[in-house]
C-alpha positions in Angstrom: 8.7 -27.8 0.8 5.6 -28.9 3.2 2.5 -29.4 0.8 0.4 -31.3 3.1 -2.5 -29.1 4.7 -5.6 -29.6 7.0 -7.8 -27.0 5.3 -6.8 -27.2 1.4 -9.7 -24.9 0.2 -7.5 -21.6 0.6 -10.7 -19.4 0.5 -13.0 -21.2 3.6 -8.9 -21.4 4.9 -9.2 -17.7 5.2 -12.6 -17.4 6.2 -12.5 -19.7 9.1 -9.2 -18.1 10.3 -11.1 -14.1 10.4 -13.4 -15.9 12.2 -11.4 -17.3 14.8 -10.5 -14.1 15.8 -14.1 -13.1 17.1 -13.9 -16.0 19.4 -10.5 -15.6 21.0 -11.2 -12.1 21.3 -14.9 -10.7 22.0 -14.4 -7.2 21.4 -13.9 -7.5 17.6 -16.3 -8.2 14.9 -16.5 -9.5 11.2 -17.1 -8.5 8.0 -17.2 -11.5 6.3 -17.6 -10.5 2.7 -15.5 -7.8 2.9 -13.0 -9.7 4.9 -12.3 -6.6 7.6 -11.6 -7.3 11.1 -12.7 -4.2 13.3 -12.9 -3.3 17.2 -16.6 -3.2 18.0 -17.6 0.3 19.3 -17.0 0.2 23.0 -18.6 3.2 25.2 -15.0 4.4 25.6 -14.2 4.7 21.5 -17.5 6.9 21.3 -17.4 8.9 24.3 -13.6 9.6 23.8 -12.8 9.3 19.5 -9.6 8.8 18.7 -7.9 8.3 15.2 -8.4 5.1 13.6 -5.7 3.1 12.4 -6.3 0.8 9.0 -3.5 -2.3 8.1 -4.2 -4.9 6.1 -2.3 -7.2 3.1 -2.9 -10.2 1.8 -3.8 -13.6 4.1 -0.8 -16.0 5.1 0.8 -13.7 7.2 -0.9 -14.6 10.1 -1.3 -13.3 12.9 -0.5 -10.4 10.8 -2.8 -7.7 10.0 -5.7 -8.6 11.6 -4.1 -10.6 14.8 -3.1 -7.1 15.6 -6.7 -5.7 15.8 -7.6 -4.8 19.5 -7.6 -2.0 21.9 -4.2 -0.2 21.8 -3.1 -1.8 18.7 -5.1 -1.6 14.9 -8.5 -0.3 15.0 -9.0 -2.4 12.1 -8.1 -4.8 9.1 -8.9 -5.5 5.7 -7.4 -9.4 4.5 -7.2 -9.9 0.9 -6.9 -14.1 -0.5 -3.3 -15.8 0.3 -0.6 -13.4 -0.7 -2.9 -10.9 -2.4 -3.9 -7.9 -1.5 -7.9 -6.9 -0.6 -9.8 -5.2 -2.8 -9.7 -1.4 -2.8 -13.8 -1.6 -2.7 -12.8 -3.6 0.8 -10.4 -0.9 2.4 -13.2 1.5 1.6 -15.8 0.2 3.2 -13.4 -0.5 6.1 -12.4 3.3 6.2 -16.1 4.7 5.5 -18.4 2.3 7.2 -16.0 0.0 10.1 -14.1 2.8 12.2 -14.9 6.4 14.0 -13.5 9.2 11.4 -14.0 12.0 14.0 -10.2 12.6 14.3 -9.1 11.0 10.9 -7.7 7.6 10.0 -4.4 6.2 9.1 -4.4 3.6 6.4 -0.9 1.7 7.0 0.4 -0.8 4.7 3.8 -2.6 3.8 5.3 -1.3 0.7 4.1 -3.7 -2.1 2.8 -2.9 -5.2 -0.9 -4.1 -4.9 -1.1 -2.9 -1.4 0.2 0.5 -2.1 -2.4 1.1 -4.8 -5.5 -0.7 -3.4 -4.9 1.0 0.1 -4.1 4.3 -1.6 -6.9 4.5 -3.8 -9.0 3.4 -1.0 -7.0 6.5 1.4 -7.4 8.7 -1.6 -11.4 7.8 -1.7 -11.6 8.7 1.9 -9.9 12.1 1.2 -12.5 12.5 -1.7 -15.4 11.6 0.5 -14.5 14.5 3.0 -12.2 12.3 5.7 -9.5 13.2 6.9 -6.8 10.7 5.7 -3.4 9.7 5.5 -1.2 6.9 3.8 1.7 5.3 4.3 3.6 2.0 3.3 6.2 0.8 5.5 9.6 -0.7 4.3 12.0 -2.4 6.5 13.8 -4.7 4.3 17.6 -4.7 3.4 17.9 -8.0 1.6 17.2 -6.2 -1.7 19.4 -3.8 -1.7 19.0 -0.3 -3.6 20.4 -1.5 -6.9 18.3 -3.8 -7.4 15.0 -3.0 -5.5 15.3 0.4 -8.1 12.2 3.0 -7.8 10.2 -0.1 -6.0 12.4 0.7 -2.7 11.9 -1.6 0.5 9.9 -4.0 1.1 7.8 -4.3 4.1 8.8 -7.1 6.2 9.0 -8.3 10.1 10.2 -5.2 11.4 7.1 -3.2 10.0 5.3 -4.2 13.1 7.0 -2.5 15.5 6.1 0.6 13.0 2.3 -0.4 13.8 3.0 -1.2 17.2 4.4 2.1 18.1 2.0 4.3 15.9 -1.1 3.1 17.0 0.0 3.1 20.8 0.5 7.0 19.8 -3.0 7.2 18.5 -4.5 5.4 21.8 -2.9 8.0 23.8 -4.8 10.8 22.2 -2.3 11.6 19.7 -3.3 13.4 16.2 -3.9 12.4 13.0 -0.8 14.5 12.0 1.5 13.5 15.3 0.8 9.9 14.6 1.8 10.3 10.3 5.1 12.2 11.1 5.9 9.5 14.1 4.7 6.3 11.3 8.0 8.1 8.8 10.1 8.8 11.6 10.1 4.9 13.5 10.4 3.2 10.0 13.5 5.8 8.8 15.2 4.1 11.7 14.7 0.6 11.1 16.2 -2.1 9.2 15.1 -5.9 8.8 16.4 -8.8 7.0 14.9 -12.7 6.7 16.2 -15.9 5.7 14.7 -19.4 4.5 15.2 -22.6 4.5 12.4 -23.6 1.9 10.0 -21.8 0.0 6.3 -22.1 1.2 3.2 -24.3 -0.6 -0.1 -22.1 -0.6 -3.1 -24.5 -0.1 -5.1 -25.6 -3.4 -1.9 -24.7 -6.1 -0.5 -27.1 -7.6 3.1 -29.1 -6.2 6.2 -27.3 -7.8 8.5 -29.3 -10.1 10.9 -30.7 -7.8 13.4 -29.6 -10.6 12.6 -26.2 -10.3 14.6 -23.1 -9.1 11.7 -22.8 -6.5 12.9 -25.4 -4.5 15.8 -24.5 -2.3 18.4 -27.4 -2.1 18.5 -28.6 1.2 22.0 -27.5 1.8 21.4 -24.2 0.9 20.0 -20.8 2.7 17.9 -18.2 1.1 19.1 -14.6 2.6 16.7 -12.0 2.1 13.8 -14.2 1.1 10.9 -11.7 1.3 7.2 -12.5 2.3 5.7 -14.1 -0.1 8.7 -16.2 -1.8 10.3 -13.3 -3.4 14.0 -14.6 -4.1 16.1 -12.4 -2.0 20.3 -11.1 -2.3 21.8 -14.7 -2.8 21.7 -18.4 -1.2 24.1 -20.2 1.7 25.7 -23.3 2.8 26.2 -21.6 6.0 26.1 -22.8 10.0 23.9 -19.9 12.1 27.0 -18.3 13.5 28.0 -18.1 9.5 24.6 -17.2 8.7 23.4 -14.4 11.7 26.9 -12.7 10.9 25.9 -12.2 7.1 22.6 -10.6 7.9 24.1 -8.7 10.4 26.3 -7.4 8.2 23.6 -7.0 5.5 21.9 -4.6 8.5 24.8 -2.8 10.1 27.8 -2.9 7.7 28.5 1.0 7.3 30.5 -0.1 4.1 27.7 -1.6 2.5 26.4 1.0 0.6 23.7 -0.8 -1.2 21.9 -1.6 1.9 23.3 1.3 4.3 19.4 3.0 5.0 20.4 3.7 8.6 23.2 4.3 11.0 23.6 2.0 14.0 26.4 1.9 16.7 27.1 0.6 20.0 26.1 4.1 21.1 22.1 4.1 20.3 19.5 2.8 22.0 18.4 -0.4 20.0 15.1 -2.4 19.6 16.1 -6.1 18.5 12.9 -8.5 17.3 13.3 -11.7 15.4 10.2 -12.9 14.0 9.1 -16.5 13.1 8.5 -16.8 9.4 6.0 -19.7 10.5 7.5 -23.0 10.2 10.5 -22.6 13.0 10.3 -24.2 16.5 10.2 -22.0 19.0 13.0 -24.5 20.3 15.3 -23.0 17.9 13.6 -19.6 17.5 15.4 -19.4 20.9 18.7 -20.5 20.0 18.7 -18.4 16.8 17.4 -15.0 19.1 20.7 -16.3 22.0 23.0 -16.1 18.8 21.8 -12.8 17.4 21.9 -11.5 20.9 26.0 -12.9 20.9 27.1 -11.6 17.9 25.1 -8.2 18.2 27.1 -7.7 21.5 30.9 -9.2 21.1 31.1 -8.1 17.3 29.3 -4.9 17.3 29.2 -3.8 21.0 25.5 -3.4 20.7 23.6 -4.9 23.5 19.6 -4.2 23.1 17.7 -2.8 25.9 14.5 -4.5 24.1 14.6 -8.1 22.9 11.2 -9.2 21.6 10.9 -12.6 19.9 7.9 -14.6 18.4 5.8 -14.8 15.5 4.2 -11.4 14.3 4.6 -11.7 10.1 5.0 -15.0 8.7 4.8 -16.7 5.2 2.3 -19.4 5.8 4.4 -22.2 7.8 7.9 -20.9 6.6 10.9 -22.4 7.5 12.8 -19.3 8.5 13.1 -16.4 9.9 13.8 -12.4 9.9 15.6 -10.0 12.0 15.3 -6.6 12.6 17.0 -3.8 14.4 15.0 -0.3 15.2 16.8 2.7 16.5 15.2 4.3 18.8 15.1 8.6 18.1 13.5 11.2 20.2 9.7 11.7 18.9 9.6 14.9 20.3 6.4 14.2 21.6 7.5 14.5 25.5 7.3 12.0 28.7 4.8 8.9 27.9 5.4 8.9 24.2 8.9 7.8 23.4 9.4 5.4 21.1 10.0 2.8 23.8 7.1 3.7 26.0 5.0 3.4 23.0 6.1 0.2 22.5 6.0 -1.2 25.4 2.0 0.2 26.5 -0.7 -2.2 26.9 -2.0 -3.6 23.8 -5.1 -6.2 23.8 -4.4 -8.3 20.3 -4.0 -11.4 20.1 -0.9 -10.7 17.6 1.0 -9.0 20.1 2.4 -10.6 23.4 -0.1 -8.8 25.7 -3.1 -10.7 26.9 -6.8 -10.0 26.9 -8.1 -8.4 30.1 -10.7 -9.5 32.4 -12.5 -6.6 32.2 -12.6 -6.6 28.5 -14.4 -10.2 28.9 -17.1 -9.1 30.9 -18.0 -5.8 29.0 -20.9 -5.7 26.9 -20.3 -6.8 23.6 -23.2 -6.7 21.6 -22.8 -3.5 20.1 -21.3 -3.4 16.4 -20.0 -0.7 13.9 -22.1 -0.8 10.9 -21.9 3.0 9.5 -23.9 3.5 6.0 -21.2 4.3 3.5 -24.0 7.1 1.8 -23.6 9.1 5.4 -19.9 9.9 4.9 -19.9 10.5 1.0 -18.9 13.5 0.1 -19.8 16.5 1.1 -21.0 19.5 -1.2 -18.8 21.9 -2.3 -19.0 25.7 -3.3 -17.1 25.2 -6.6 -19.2 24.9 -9.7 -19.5 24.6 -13.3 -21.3 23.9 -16.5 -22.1 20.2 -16.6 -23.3 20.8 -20.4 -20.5 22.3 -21.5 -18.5 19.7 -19.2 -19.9 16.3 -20.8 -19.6 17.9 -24.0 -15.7 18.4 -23.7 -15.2 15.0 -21.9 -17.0 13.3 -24.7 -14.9 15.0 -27.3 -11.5 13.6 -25.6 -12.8 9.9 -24.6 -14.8 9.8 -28.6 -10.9 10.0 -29.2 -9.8 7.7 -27.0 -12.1 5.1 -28.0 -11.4 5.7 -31.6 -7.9 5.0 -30.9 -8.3 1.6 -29.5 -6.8 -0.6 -32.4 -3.6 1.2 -31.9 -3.7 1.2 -28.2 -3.9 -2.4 -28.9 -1.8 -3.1 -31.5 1.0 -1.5 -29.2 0.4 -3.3 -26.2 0.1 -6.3 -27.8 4.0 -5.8 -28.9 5.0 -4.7 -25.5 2.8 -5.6 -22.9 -0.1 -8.1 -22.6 -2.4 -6.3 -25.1 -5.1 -5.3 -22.5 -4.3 -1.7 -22.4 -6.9 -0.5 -25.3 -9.8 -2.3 -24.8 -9.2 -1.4 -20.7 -9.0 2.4 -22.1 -12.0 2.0 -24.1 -14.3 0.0 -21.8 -13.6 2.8 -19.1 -14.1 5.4 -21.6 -17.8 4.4 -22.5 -19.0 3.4 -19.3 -17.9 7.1 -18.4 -20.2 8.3 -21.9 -23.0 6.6 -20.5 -22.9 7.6 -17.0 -22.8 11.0 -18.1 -25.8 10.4 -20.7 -28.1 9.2 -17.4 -29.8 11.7 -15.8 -29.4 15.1 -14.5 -25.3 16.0 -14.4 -24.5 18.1 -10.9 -23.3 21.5 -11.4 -21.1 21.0 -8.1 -17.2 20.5 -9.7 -16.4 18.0 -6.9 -19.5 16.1 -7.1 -19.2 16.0 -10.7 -15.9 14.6 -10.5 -17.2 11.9 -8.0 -19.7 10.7 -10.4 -17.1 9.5 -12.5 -14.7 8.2 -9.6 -17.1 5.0 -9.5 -17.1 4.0 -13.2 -13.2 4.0 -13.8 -13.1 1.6 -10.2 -15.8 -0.4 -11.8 -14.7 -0.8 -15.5 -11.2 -0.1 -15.7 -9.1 -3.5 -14.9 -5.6 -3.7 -13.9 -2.4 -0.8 -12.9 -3.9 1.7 -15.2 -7.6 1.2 -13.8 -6.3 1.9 -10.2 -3.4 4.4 -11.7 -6.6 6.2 -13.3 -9.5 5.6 -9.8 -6.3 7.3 -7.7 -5.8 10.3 -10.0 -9.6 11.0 -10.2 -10.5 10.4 -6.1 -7.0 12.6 -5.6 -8.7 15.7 -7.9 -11.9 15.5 -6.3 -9.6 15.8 -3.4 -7.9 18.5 -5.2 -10.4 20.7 -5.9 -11.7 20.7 -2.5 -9.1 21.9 -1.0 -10.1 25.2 -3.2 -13.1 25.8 -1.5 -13.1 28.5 -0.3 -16.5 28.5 1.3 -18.1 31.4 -1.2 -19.8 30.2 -4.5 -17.1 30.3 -7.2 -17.0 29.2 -10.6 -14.1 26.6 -11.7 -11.6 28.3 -14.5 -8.3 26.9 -16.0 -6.1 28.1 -12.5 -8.5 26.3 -10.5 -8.5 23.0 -12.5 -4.6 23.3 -13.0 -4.1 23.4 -9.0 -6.2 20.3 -8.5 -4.3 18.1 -11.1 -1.0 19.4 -9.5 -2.3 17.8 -6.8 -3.8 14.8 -8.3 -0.1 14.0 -9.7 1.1 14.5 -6.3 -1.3 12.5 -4.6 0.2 9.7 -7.4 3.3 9.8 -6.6 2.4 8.8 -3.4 1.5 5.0 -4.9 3.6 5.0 -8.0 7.6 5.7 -8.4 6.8 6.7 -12.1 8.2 9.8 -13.6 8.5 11.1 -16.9 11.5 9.5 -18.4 10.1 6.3 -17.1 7.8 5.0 -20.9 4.2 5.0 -18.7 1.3 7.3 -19.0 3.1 10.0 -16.5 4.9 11.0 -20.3 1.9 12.5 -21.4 0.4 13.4 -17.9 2.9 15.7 -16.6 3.7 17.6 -19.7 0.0 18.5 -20.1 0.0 19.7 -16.4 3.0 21.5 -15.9 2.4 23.7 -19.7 -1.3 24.2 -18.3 0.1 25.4 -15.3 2.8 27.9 -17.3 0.5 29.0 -20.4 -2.9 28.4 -18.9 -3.5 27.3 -22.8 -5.6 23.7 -23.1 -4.1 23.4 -26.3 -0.7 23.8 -25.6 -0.8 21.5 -22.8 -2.4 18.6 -25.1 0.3 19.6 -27.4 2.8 18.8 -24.7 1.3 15.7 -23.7 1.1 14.2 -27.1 4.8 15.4 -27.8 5.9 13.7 -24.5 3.9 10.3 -25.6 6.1 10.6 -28.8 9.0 10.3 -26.7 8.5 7.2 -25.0 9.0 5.3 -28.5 13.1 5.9 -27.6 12.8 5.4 -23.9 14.0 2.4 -22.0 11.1 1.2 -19.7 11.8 0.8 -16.0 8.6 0.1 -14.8 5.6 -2.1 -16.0 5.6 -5.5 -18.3 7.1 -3.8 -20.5 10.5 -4.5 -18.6 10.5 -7.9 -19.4 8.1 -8.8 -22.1 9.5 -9.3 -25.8 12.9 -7.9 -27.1 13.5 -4.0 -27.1 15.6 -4.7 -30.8 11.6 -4.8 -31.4 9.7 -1.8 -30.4 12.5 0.9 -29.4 12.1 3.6 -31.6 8.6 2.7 -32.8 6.3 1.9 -30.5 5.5 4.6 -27.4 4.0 3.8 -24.2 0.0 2.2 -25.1 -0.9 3.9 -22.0 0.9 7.2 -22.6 -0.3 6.9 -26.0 -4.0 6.8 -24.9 -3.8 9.7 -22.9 -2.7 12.0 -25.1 -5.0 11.1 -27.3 -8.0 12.2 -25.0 -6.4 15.3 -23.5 -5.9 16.6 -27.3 -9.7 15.7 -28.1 -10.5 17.1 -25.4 -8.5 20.7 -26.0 -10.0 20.4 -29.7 -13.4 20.9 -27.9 -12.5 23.4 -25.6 
């Protein structure tokens, strides 16, 4: 493992390396504090809007996300801190105030857990706000396969940027919002990617790992499957290449193999081959390794490529290995110009990608910048209204309950998670109270809801907080989508419809389902007997009965999974966050 760096301050690392970018390439610009990366506004991009397409992730990946910024490529790029994701507050601002939202924007991520819900809430936000938005997390990555990988799925690995590549040549072509969401699914359905290490990485200014340690890789061993950020992938190797590229070729081809089977391949489709550097490989035996893929794809599969793109696109800070992935190419559908293959091979001016910067991008003007004011695209008014007295007074009724039942909340987290869940519940809850106790409340549904939005992104910390920020931008979202342009007044039909769409909108960032001991026990129930009885009560009854349930359930997703013995707690303790729920949604049908 390499733990010598030039730069060992990892935030000026991360800084200085946005920076760069400006200088190698002068039509993008910087947003510093917010760490986005965004194509300056060019007469062209005004005069002729197109969608906007939003990537991002955490820094070490370079060039990945925001190497790939440039005309025909990302229109722009929000970096988080090595191997974390940004801040939702970040992708927000890039969506609202960095990129044209005439046509819509894409916000497209790799399928991780932080990026999912810091780019969703950020998408969901956008929706909220009036823009026309749409979300999606690629995953490429076989190494884990589906039994062990469970409700998390793929992981977004090298591959995913020939997903980017191809959608956002779609977009500069003029395509929709819409054409460019369906062709995002469809390109990354037909792809499969797998990597492999020599070494785990060193981030610069953590500490040396014990030389002991399962985190170092002896040196005659291989890591298949290693994902991004060190995750431990399907098993290690003593293997030559030949040994090795004919495992992960299995791993991506192997019919058989039905853990990791997500798409069929034969020697009669049309195939996309890319090896990426993980960082740390020569390009000396980059080349060897892409000649033996190449071999091995062709005598023991009869597959011969009619694309072969090598280089370094996603890496893992200097990583000694690398990943390769195999696309499919399908018919968009989309007619001549906007095949799969044309799209990825169009012009692209990104310094990420293999195409160079023009000359007549160079000696354009360049002064001008994007700097939109985030109050001129906040949402818009809406035609649904209701009482805001009668409103705060039921809200205050359920979170009075919620923060009442803190010291259980607690007490139950503490047993089977890390004992933050309570006091999260609770701090959210009266920052709520006294938002609602300043001024003048807004008989407008949707912008009441908004008013809220803010406070749970602000004072609720953790999975829940952003669990809780998604659910409440999605219903604002919701209930908009009820407008029906007339003045109407909001009754139990309309508010059922927008949380049925709320919990749809949270799927989209969470694989939790009821059976699953999380707050989506209590949450469901209550929607679904709304939406069947229309009856407040009922529903709260049905969402403290389902809370009650998780005490016997097995969890599958949260700490909970691995944090203290289940001899413990099944039985008697439900799900803190289920638990808290419940306990506002019946205080708040008491006061109904």
């Amino acid at each position: 493992m390499q733990t010598k760096h030039f730069i060992d301050d990892p935030t000026h690392l991360v800084h200085t390396a946005l920076h760069s970018l400006t200088l190698t390439n002068p039509s993008l610009a910087l947003d510093l504090e917010n760490k986005i990366i965004f194509r300056k506004p060019t007469k062209e991009l005004l005069e002729k809007p197109k969608i906007s397409i939003i990537s991002g992730g955490g820094s070490g990946h370079e060039p990945a996300f925001a190497g790939f910024v440039g005309k025909g490529f990302l229109t722009a790029a929000v970096a988080g801190t090595i191997f974390a994701s940004p801040s939702a507050e970040a992708v927000r601002r890039a969506v609202l105030s960095r990129v044209p939202t005439d046509k819509g924007v894409a916000v497209i991520t790799f399928s991780y857990t932080g990026d999912i819900l810091n780019f969703g809430m950020a998408a969901e936000k956008a929706k909220a706000a009036g823009v026309d938005t749409e979300f999606y997390a690629i995953g490429d990555d076989v190494g884990v396969g589906r039994a062990k990988s469970g409700k998390v799925g793929r992981r977004g690995i090298g591959g995913s940027i020939l997903v980017l590549k191809i959608a956002c040549a779609l977009a500069e072509a003029g395509g929709s919002l819409a054409e460019v969401y369906k062709l995002t699914k469809q390109v990354a359905e037909n792809l499969v990617s797998v990597g492999a290490s020599m070494e785990h990485v060193h981030v610069p200014g953590r500490s040396v790992a014990d030389p002991n340690s399962d985190e170092i890789i002896p040196t005659e061993e291989i890591e298949i499957g290693m994902g991004i950020h060190n995750e431990p992938g399907s098993h290690r190797v003593s293997a030559t290449l030949p040994e090795l590229i004919k495992t992960m070729l299995a791993q991506l081809l192997d019919p058989n193999d039905t853990d990791r089977h997500y798409v069929d391949i034969t020697k009669d489709n049309r195939v996309v081959l890319l090896i990426n550097n993980l960082g740390g490989v020569s390009n000396l035996e980059i080349g060897g390794i892409v000649a033996e893929v190449h071999k091995q794809l062709k005598e023991d599969w009869e597959i011969v490529p009619v694309r072969v793109i090598a280089g370094t696109f996603i890496t893992s800070l200097n990583g000694l290995g690398f990943s390769v992935s195999i696309l499919k190419l399908d018919d968009t559908g989309l007619g001549k110009g906007k095949s799969m293959l044309e799209l990825l091979d169009a012009p692209a001016e990104a310094v990420g990608w293999a195409a160079a910067i023009q000359t007549s991008t160079w000696e354009a003007d360049n002064t001008g910048t994007m700097d939109k004011s985030i109050d001129s695209v906040e949402a818009k008014p809406s035609n649904l209204t209701l009482d805001p007295k009668q409103s705060h007074e039921v809200l205050k009724a359920g979170l009075d309950k919620m923060i009442a039942a803190e010291k259980d909340v607690t007490k139950f987290d503490t047993i089977v998670g890390d004992g933050d869940c309570g006091i999260g519940l609770k701090r959210g809850a009266e920052a709520v109270l006294k938002e609602l106790s300043s001024g003048d409340l807004p008989t407008d549904a949707v912008a009441f809801v908004n008013k809220i939005v803010p406070v749970a992104e602000n004072y609720m910390d953790g999975t829940s907080g952003a669990i809780y920020a998604i659910f409440l931008n999605a219903l604002a979202h919701g209930l908009r989508e009820q407008d029906s342009g007339s003045s109407k007044q909001v009754d139990v039909k309309t508010w059922t419809a927008a949380l049925k769409s709320s919990v749809k909108a949270l799927g989209r960032y969470t694989p939790a389902v009821p059976g699953d001991r999380t707050l989506m026990d209590a949450l469901v129930p209550f929607v679904d007997t709304l939406e069947r009885t229309g009856d407040v009560k009922k529903a709260a009854a049905a969402a403290k009965e389902g809370a009650e349930k998780t005490k016997s359930m097995k969890a599958s997703l949260g700490r909970t999974v691995y944090v203290g013995s289940e001899s413990e707690w099944i039985g008697k303790i439900p799900d803190p966050g289920a638990w808290g729920l419940q306990e506002f949604l019946v205080g708040l049908a008491d006061a109904c």
